[in-house]
N, C-alpha and C positions, 0 to 999 in steps of 0.2 A: 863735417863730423856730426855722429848725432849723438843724443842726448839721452843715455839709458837711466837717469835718475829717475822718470816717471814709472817706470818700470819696476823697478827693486822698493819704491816705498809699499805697491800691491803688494797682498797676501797672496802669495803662488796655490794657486785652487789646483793646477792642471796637476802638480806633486801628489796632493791629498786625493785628486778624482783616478791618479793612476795605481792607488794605493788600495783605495777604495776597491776599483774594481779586480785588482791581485785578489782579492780578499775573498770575493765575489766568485771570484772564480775559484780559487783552492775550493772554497765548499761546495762548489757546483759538481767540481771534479771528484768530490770525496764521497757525495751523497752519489758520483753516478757508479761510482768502483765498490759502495758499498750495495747499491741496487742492484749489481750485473753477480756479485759475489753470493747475493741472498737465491737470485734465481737459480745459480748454477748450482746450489746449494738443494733448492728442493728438485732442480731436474732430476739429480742424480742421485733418487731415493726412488724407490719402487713406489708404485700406488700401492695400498693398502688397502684391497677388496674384500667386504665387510662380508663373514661366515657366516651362510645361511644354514638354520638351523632343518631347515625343510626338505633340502636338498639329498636326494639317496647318494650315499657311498657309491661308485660305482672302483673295477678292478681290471 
């Protein structure tokens, strides 16, 4: 038989480092769906090509 009493008096670290890096990760994934939503964001706006005032009308 063995003997799991050594075991349950430790504080379970592996719980808190699995939690840890949940956590870790949600904002890894939140900052990256909020970076890809910013890009797609200015892709799909025209450049804004600044009026020269020098330039002849042409027709």
């Amino acid at each position: 038989m063995t003997d799991n009493s050594e075991k349950s008096d430790k504080p379970g670290w592996t719980g808190k480092a699995a939690l840890a890096g949940a956590a870790i990760g949600s904002a890894a994934l939140a900052a990256a769906l909020l970076y890809a939503s910013r890009r797609r964001e200015r892709a799909d706006k025209p450049a804004s090509k600044p009026i020269h005032e020098d330039l002849p009308e042409t027709d």
